[in-house]
C-alpha positions as CSV (number, residue, x, y, z in Angstrom):
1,X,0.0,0.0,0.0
2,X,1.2,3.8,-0.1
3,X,1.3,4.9,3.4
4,X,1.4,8.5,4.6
5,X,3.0,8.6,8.0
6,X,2.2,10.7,10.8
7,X,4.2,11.3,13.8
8,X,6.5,13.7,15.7
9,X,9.0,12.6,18.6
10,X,11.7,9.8,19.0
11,X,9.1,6.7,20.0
12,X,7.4,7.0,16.4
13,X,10.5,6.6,14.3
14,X,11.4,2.7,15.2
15,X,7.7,2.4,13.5
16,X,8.3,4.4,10.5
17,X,12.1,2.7,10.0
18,X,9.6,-1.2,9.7
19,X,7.4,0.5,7.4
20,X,10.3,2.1,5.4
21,X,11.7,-1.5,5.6
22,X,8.6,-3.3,4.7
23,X,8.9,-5.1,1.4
24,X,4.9,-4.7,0.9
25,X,4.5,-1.0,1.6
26,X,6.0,2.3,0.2
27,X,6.0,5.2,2.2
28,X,5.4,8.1,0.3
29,X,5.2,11.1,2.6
30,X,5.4,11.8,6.4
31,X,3.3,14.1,8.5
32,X,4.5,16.1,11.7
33,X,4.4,18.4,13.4
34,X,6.2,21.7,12.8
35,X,9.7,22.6,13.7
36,X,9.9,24.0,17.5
37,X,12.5,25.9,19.4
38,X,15.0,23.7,21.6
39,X,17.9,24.1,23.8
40,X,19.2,27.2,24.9
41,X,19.2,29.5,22.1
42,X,16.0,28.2,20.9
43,X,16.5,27.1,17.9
44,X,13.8,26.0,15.5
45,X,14.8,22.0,15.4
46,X,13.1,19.5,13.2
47,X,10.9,16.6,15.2
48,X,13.2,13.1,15.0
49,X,10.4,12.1,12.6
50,X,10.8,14.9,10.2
51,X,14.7,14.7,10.5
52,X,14.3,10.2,9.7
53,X,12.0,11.0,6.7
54,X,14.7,13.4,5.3
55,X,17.5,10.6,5.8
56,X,15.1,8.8,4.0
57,X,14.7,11.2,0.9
58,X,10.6,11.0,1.9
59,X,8.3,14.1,1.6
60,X,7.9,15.7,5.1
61,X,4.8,17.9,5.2
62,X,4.9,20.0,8.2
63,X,1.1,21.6,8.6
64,X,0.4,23.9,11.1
65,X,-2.8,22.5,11.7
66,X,-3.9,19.5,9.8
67,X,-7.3,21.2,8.6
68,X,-5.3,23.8,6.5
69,X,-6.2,23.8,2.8
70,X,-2.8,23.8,1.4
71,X,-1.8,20.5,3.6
72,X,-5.2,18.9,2.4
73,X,-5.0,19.2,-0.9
74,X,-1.5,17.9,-0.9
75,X,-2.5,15.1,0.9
76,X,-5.7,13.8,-1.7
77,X,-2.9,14.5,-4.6
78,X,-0.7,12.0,-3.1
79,X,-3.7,9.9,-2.7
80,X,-2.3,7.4,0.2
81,X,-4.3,4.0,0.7
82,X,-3.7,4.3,4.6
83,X,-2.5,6.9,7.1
84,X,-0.3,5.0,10.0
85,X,-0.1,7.4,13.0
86,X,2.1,7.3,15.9
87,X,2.1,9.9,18.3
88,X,1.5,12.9,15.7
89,X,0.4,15.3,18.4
90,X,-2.7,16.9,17.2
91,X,-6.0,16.0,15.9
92,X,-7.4,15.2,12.7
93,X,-10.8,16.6,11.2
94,X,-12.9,14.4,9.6
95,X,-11.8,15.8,6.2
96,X,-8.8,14.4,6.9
97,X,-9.9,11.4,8.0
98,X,-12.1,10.4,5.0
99,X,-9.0,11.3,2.5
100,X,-7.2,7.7,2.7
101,X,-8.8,4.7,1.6
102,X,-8.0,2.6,4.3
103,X,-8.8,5.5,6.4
104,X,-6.1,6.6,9.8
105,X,-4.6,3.8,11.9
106,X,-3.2,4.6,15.1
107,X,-0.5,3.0,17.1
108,X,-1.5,3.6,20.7
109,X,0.4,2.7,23.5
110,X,-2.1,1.1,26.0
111,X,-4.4,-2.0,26.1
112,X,-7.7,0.0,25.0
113,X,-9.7,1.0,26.1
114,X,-7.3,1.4,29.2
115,X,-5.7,4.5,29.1
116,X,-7.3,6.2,26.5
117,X,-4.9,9.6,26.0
118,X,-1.7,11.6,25.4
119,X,0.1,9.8,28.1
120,X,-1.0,6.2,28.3
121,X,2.0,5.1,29.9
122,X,2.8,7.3,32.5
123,X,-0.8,6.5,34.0
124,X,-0.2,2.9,33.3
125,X,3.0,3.2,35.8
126,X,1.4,5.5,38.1
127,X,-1.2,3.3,38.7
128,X,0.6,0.3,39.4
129,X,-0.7,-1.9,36.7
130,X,1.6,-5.2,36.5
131,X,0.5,-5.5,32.5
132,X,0.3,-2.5,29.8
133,X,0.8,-3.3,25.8
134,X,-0.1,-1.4,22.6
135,X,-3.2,-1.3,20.2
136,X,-3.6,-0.7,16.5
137,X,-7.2,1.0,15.8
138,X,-9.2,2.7,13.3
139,X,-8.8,6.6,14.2
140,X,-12.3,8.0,14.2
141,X,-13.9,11.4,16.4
142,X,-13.7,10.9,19.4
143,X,-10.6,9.9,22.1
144,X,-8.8,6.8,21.3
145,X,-12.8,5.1,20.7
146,X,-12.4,3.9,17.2
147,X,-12.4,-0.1,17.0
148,X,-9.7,-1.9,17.0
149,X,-6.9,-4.5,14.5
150,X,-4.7,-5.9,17.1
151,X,-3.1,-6.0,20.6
152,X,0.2,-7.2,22.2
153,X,1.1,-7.3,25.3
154,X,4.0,-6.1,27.8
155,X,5.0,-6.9,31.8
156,X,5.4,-3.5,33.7
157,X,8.9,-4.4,35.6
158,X,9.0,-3.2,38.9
159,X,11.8,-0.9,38.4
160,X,10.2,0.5,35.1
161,X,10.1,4.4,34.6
162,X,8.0,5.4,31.4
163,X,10.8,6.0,29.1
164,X,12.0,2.6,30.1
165,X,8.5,1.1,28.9
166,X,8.5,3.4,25.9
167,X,11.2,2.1,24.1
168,X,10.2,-1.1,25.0
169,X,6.6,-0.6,23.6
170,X,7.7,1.4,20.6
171,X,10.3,-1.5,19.1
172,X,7.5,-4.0,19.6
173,X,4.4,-1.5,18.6
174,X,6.6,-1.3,15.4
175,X,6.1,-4.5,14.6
176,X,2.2,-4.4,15.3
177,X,1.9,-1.9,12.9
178,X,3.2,-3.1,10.2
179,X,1.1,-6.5,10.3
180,X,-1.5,-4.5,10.6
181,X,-0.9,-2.7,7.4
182,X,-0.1,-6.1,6.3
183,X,-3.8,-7.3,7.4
184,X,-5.7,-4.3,6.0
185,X,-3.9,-5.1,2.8
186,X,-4.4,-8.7,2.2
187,X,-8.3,-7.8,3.7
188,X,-7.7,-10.5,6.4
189,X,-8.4,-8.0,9.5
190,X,-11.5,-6.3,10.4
191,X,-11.3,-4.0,13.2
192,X,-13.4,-4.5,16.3
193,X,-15.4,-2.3,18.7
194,X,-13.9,-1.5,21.7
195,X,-15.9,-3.2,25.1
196,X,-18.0,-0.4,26.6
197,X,-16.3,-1.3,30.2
198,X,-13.2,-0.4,31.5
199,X,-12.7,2.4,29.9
200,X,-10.0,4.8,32.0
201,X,-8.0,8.2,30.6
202,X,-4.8,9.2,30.3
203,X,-4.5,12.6,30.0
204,X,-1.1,14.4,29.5
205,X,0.8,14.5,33.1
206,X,1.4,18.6,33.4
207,X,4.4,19.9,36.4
208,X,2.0,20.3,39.1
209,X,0.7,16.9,38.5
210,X,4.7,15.7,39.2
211,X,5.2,17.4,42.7
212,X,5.9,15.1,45.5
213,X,3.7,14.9,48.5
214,X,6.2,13.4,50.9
215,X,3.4,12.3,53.7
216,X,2.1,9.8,50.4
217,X,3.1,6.2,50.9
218,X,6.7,5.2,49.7
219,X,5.1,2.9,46.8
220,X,3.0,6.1,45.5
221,X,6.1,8.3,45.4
222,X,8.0,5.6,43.9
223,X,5.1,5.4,41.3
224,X,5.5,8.9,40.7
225,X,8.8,9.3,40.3
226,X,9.0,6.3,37.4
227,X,6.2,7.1,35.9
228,X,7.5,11.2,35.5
229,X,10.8,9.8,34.4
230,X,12.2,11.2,32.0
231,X,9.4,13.6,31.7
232,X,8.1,16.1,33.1
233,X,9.9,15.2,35.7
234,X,9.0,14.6,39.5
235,X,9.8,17.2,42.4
236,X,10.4,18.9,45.3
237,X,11.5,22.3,47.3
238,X,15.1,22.1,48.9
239,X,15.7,25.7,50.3
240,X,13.1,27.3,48.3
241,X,14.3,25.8,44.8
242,X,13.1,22.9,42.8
243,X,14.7,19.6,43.0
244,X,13.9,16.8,40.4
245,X,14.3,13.3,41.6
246,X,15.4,11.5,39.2
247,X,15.3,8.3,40.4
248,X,14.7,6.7,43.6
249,X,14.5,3.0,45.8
250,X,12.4,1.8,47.6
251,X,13.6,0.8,51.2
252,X,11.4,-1.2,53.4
253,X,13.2,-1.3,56.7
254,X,13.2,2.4,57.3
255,X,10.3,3.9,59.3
256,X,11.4,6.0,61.6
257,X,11.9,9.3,59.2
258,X,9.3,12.0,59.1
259,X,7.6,13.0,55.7
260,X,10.4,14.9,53.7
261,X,13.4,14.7,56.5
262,X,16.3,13.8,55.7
263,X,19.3,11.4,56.8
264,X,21.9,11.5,54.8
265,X,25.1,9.1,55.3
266,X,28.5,8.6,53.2
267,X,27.1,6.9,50.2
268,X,23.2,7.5,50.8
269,X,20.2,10.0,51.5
270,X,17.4,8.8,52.5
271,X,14.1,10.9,53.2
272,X,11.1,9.9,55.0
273,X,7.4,9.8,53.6
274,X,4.1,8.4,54.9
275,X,5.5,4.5,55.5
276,X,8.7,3.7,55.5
277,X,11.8,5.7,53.6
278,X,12.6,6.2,50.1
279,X,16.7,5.9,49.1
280,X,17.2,9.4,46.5
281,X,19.8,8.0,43.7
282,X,20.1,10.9,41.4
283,X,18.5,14.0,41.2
284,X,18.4,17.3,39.3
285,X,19.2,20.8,41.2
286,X,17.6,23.7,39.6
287,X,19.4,25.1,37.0
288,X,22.0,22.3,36.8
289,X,22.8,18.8,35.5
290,X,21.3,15.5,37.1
291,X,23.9,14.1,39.6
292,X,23.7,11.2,41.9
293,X,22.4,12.6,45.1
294,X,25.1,11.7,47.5
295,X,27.3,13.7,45.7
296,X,24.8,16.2,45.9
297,X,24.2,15.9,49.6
298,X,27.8,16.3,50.0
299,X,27.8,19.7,47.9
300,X,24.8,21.6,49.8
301,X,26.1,20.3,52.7
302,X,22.9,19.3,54.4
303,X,22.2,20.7,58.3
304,X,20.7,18.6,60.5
305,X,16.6,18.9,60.5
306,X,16.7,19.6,57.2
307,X,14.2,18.4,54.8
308,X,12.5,18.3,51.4
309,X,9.0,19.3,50.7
C-alpha cells in the first residue's frame, strides 16, 4: 500500500524505520508536526520524525494545523491507501480522516480502552498496573474510541520508569503496525469495537501533577517518580528551589523518618514519607545537571533537621 505517515518525537521513528523496511509497503510522505524551538538558544529543530524521513529522501509535510487547505489538498494529490499514526500530536478533522482509503490507523500505547490519552503510559505506571501493551485502531472522532486491529502485550517491571517502557513498547508497537498494514492489505483484519467497560484516561501529566507529596506512601512516590521519568519530571523544594528526583529506591526497613526529612550518610540520603523511607539516587538541582544525590548531599552540605517538601 502507499502509506502517509504521521508522527513527531523519537518513540514514532522505530515504527516508521519497519514500514520504510517493509517489502509490501511504500512510504510516500510523512506528516508532523512543525519545527519548534529547543535548547538554549531556541532554535527552530526538526521533530526526529521529520529529520528520519529526510534521511530517507521521503516528503515531510509539516502543517500547522492538519485542517489547512494547502496540507489537504497535498494530501488527496498523493492519494495514500492508509495513514499509520504514531504519536502525531494533534488532531485530525474528519476531512482528513475520509482522504485515505483505508482511512487513519493509530499506534497507541495502551491495552484500550485502558488509558485512553496523550500519556498512556505514564498513567499505566502510576497506577501500578503489573500488565500494559499497545493497540492498532481505526482513528475515528472521538478519544482513542475507534475499533480496533490488534493487541500485544507487555509486563510492567518493577523498576520500570515510562521511558523505560517506551522504548520497549515502541520496538514491539513497530512491529504491530506493520502487520497490521499487512492485514488491512491482504483484507484479512476487520477492526473491532472497543468493550464499553473499563474504559479509563490518560490525559497528558502537566508539572504540578509531578510534585511530590512526601506524607504519600513510599510505593505512590515511587510510582510517581518512574512514571514522570524522563518527563516532566518529579519534584520537590530544597531551600526554596526545585529539585527533580530522578530516580529513587524503595527501602522497606526504614520507618522512623518524618515526611520529607532527611538522613543522609556517606554513600546515601534517604528521606522519610508516609510509611517507610525512600533511598534518593540521582536527582536534578535547579538550574543544573542530574547528579547522583550523595554527591549532591555532600555539595549543599545538608544541616541537621533539614528536609524536602
Amino acid at each position: 500500500m502507499r502509506l502517509v505517515f504521521a508522527g513527531t518525537p523519537e518513540v514514532a521513528v522505530p515504527a516508521l524505520d519497519a514500514l520504510i523496511a517493509s517489502d509490501r509497503h511504500e512510504v510516500v510522505a510523512v506528516v508532523t508536526r512543525p519545527d519548534a524551538p529547543a535548547g538554549r538558544g531556541r532554535r527552530l529543530v526538526a521533530s526526529p520524525v521529520a529529520e528520519r524521513a529526510e534521511e530517507a529522501g521521503i516528503e515531510v509535510l509539516k502543517p500547522a494545523r492538519p485542517r489547512d487547505e494547502d496540507f489537504l489538498a497535498r494530501l488527496r494529490e498523493i492519494a495514500p491507501d492508509c495513514c499509520p499514526v504514531v504519536a502525531y500530536g494533534a488532531l485530525l478533522p474528519k476531512v482528513a480522516l475520509d482522504i485515505p482509503a483505508h482511512g487513519w490507523v493509530n499506534l497507541h500505547f495502551s491495552l484500550l480502552p485502558a488509558w485512553r490519552g496523550a500519556a498512556p503510559v505514564q498513567h499505566a505506571v502510576l497506577a501500578g498496573d503489573e500488565v500494559t501493551g499497545a493497540a492498532t485502531f481505526q482513528i475515528e472522532q472521538g478519544l482513542d474510541s475507534g475499533p480496533v486491529f490488534g493487541v500485544l502485550t507487555e509486563n510492567i517491571r518493577p523498576t520500570d520508569t515510562s521511558g523505560d517502557l517506551l522504548t520497549r513498547l515502541a520496538f514491539a508497537g513497530a512491529g504491530l503496525l506493520t502487520a497490521t498494514m499487512d492485514g488491512i492489505e491482504d483484507g484479512t483484519l476487520k477492526a473491532v469495537p472497543q468493550p464499553t467497560e473499563g474504559i479509563t484516561l490518560a490525559p497528558k501529566i502537566e508539572v504540578e501533577d509531578a510534585k511530590i507529596d512526601w506524607a504519600a506512601p513510599a510505593l505512590r512516590i515511587d510510582r510517581l517518580v518512574r512514571a514522570c521519568a524522563p518527563a516532566p519530571g518529579a519534584w520537590t523544594v530544597f531551600r526554596g528551589e526545585r529539585l527533580k528526583l530522578m530516580s529513587a529506591a524503595l527501602v522497606a526497613d526504614r520507618a522512623d523518618l518524618a515526611p520529607g526529612a532527611l538522613d543522609v550518610t556517606k554513600k546515601a540520603v534517604y528521606a522519610g514519607t508516609g510509611s517507610h523511607a525512600v533511598e534518593l539516587l540521582w536527582v536534578q538541582p535547579q538550574g543544573k545537571k542530574p547528579m547522583k544525590a550523595a554527591d549532591w548531599a555532600r555539595g549543599v552540605r545538608i544541616e541537621e533537621g533539614e528536609r524536602v517538601g
